[in-house]
C-alpha positions in Angstrom: 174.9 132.1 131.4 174.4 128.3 132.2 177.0 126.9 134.9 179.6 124.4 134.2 177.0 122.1 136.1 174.4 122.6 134.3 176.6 122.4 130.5 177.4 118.7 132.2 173.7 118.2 132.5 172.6 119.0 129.3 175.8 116.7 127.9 177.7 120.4 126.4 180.6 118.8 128.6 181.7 115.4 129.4 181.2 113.8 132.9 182.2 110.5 134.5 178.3 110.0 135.7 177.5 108.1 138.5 173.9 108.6 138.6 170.9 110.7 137.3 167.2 111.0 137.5 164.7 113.7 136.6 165.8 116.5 138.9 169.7 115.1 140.2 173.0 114.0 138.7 175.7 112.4 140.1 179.4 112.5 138.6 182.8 111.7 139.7 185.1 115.1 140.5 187.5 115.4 137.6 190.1 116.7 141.0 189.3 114.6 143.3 190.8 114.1 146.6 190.6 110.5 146.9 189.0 108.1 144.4 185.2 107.6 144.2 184.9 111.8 145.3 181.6 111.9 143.4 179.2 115.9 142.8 176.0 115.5 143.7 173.5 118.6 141.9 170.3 119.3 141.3 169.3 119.9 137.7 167.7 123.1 138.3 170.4 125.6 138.5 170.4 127.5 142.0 173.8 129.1 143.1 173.3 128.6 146.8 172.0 126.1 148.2 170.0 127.1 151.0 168.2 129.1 148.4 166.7 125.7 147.2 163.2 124.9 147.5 162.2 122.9 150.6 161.2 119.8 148.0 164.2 120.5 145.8 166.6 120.0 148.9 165.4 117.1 151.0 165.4 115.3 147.2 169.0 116.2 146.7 170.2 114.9 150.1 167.6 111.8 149.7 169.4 111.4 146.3 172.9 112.0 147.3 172.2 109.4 150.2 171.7 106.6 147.9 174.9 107.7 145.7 176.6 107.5 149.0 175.8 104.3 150.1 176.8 102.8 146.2 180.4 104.4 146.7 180.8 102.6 150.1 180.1 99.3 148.2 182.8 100.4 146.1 185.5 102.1 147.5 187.0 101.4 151.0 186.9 103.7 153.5 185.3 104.3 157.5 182.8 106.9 156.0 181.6 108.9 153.1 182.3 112.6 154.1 179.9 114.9 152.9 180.2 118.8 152.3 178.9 122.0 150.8 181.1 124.6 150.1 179.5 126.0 146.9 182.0 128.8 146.0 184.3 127.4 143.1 181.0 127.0 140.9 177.6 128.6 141.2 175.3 126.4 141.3 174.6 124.2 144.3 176.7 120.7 144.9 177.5 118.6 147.3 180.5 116.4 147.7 180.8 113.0 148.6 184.3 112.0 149.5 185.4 108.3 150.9 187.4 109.4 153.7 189.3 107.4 156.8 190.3 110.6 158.9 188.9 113.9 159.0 192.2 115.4 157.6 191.1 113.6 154.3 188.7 116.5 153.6 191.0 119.0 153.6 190.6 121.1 150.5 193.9 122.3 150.8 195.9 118.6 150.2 197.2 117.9 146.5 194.1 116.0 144.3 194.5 113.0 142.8 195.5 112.9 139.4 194.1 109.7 137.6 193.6 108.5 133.9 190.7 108.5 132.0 190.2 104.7 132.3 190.6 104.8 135.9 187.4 107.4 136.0 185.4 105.0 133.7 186.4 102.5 135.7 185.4 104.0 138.9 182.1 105.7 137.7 181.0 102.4 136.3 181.8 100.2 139.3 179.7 102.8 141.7 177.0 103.2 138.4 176.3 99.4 138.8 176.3 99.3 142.7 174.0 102.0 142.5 171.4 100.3 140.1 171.7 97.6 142.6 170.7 99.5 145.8 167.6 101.2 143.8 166.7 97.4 142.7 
């Protein structure tokens, strides 16, 4: 059975995408734990992700680099915080998170509960950054 990642890929379920190209999407966390916390996956579902192809992997971290650096344009913080967890959904992510202190990582904290419009509104202002970096 297809992942929820995956049913977002092939557009079965909604997303607030950031970024996509032949083998990675980008999309804003629907619980996010501070605004601009943007999934990065491959589109080949792999639960784990050190199971990933050597190719497969640098491309998603290559990828997720340039995401990174379009939410930074975006939304202020000191750093993008970055993290693999991969147990709430199996198939390999990683999450981008503006952050200001380490403590703003912590799982644990309440999420962010924001409108629809504020989600369109995010995705699209780190969309168009990101066009802009790949020039």
């Amino acid at each position: 059975m297809a992942s929820i990642f995956t049913k977002i890929v092939n557009g079965d379920i909604p997303s607030y995408k950031i970024a996509e190209d032949d083998n990675y999407y980008a999309f804003l966390d629907i619980n996010p734990l501070a605004k601009g916390h943007t999934l990065v996956i491959p589109k080949k579902e792999v639960d784990y992700i050190f199971d990933m192809e050597d190719d497969l992997y640098r491309g998603l971290f290559s990828f997720a680099k340039g995401v990174a650096r379009a939410i930074e344009k975006v939304i202020p913080c000191k750093r993008i915080g970055l993290t693999v967890i991969g147990l709430e959904v199996p198939h390999a992510h990683i999450h981008l998170i503006p952050i200001n202190s380490i403590y703003d990582m912590d799982f644990k904290q309440p999420k962010l509960k924001l409108k629809s419009t504020e989600f369109e509104n995010i995705a699209k202002q780190i969309r168009e950054a990101f066009s802009e970096l790949q020039g």
